[in-house]
C-alpha positions in Angstrom: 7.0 -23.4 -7.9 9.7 -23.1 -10.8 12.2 -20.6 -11.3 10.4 -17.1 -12.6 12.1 -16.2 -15.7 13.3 -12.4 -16.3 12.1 -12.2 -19.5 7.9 -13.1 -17.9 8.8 -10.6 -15.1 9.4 -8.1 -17.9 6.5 -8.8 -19.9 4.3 -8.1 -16.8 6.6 -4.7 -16.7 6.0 -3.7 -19.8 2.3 -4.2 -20.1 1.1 -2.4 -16.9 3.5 0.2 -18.1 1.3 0.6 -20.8 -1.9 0.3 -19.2 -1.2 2.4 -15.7 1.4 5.2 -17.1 0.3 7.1 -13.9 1.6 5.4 -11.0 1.4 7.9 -8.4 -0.6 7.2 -4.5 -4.5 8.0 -4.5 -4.1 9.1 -1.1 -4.1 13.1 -1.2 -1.4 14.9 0.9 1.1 18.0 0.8 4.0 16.1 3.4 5.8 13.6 4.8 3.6 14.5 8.0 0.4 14.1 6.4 1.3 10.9 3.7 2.3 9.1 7.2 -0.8 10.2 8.4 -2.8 9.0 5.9 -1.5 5.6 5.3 -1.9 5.1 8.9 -5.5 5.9 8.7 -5.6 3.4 5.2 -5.4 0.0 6.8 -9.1 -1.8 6.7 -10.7 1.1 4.3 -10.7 2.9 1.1 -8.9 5.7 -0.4 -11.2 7.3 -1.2 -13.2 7.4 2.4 -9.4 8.2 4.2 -9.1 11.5 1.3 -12.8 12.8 2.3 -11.4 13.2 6.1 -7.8 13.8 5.9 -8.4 17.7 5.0 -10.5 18.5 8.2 -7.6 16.5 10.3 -4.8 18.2 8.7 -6.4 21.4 9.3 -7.2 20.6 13.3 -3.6 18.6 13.7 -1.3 20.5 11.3 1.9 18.3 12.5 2.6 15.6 14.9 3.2 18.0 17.8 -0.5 18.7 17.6 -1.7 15.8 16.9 0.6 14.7 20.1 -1.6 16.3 22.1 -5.2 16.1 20.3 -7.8 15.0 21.9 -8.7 11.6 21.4 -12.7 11.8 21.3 -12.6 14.8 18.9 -10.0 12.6 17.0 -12.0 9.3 17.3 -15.2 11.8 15.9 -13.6 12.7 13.1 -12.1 9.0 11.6 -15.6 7.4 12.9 -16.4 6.5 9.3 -12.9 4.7 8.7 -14.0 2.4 10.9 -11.8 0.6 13.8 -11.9 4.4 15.0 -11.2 4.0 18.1 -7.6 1.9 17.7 -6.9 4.0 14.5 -7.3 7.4 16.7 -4.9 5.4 19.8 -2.5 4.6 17.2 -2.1 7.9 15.8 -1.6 9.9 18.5 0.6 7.4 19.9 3.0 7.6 17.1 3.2 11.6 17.0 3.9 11.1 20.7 6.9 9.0 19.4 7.9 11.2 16.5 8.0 14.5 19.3 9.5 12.7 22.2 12.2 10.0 20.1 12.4 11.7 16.7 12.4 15.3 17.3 9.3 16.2 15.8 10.6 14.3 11.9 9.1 11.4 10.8 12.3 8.9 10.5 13.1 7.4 7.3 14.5 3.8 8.5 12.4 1.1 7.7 12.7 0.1 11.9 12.2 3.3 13.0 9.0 3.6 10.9 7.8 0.3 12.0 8.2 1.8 15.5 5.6 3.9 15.0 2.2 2.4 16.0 -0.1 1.4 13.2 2.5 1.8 10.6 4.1 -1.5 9.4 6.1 -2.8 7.1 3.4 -2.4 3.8 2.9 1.2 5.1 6.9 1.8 6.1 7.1 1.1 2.5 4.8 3.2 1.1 6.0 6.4 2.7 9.6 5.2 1.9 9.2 4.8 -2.2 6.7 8.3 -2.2 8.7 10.2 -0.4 12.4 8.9 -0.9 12.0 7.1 -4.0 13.7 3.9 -1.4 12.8 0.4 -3.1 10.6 -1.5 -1.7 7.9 -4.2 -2.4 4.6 -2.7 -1.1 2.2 -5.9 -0.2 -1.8 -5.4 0.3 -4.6 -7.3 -0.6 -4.3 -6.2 -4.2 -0.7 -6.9 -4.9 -0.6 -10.5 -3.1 -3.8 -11.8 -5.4 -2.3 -10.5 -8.3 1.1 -12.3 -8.0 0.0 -15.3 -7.1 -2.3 -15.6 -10.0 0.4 -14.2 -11.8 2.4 -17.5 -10.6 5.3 -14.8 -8.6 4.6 -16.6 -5.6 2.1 -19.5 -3.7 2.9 -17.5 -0.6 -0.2 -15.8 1.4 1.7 -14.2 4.6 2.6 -10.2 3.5 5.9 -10.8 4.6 6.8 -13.6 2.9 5.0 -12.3 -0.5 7.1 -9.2 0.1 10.7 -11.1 0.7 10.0 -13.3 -2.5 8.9 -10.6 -4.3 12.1 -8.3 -3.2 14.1 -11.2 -4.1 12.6 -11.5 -7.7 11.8 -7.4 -8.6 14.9 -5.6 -9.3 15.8 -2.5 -7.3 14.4 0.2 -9.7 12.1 -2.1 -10.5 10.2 -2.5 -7.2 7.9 0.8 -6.6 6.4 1.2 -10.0 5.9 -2.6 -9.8 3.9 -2.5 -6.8 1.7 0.5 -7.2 1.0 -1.1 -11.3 0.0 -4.7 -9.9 -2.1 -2.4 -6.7 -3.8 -0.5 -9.4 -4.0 -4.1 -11.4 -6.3 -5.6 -9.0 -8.9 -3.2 -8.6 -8.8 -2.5 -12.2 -9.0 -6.1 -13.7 -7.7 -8.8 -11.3 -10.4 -8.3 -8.5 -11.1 -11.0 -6.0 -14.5 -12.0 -7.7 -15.0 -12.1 -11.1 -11.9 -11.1 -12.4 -11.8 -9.5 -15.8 -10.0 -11.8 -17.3 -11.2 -11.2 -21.1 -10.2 -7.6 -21.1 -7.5 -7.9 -19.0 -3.6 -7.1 -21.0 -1.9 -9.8 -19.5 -4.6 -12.5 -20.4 -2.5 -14.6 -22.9 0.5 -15.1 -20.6 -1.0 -15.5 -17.0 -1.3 -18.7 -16.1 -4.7 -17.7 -13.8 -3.6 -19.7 -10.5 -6.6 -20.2 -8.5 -9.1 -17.9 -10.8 -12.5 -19.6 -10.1 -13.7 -17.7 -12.8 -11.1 -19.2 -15.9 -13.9 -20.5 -17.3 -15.2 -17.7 -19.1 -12.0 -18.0 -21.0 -13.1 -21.4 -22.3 
């Protein structure tokens, strides 16, 4: 692939500026506690389905010291529709185990002492880094790896290397609102079938890598 130019990268910028001028997480939460929480809980489901349980959990487990010590089958009850309930509910009380025993009740900042915390990796390290410390950082799902590469940003498919390209090519200041825009991107426009293409604002400069559906361009 050749050398992304500045000027395209910008262009992208500036048109899901435009189009997404609220950038902020649709996960709901008050806290560092409960965002970690909730991104945790994210991983294989929707938003949407992680905000309808999150109040009844944070009410039960107010902070990882409680949730340290909840009780996994009333836990596993509660995130049953998430799915992968019973590894989601292992993983979380697993990591406020960690926060209480290694981090003193805080959930750390550092990108390795995040990662540390099972079920939170690097995509979800990030996310709780840019929301709650405004850090940089290139935050890859699903969403954000199909849009760049049909953006021609990058051929890669592995997260990490999508996000270490990506880091490479996003400036700094750049990097959060980029992410969340191109997130928001492809469930807006650029979804994995039939993409919206006709409507979509970046239309006349995306070259439409791998788009099965160009054709209703022609």
């Amino acid at each position: 692939m050749g050398s992304i130019s500045l000027e395209y990268l910008f262009s992208i910028q500036e048109r899901l500026e435009k189009e997404y001028p609220e950038r902020g997480s649709l996960l709901m939460y008050e806290n560092l506690y409960q965002l970690t929480v909730a991104v945790a809980l994210s991983a294989q489901t929707t938003d949407a389905g992680v905000n309808r349980v999150t109040p009844e959990l944070f009410q039960r487990w107010p902070n990882p010291k409680s949730l340290a010590s909840a009780d996994i089958k009333e836990l596993e009850n509660l995130i049953h529709p998430l799915g992968f309930f019973h590894q989601k509910a292992r993983n979380l009380i697993a990591a406020a185990e960690r926060v209480v025993d290694i981090y003193g009740g805080e959930i750390p900042r550092e990108m390795n002492q995040l990662t540390s915390l099972p079920g939170i990796g690097r995509k979800s390290a990030n996310v709780i880094r840019a929301h709650v410390w405004n850090l940089p950082g290139i935050i890859v799902d699903t969403h954000f790896g199909r849009v760049c590469r049909r953006l021609g940003l990058t051929l890669a498919e592995n997260p990490d290397k999508v996000e270490r390209e990506l880091s490479a090519l996003v400036p700094d200041e750049m990097q959060n609102d980029f992410s969340m825009m191109v997130n928001y991107h492809g469930r807006r426009y650029c979804m994995a079938k039939k993409p919206n293409c006709r409507g979509c604002p970046l239309n006349d400069i995306c070259p439409q890598v791998g788009v099965a559906f160009k054709k209703i361009l022609d």
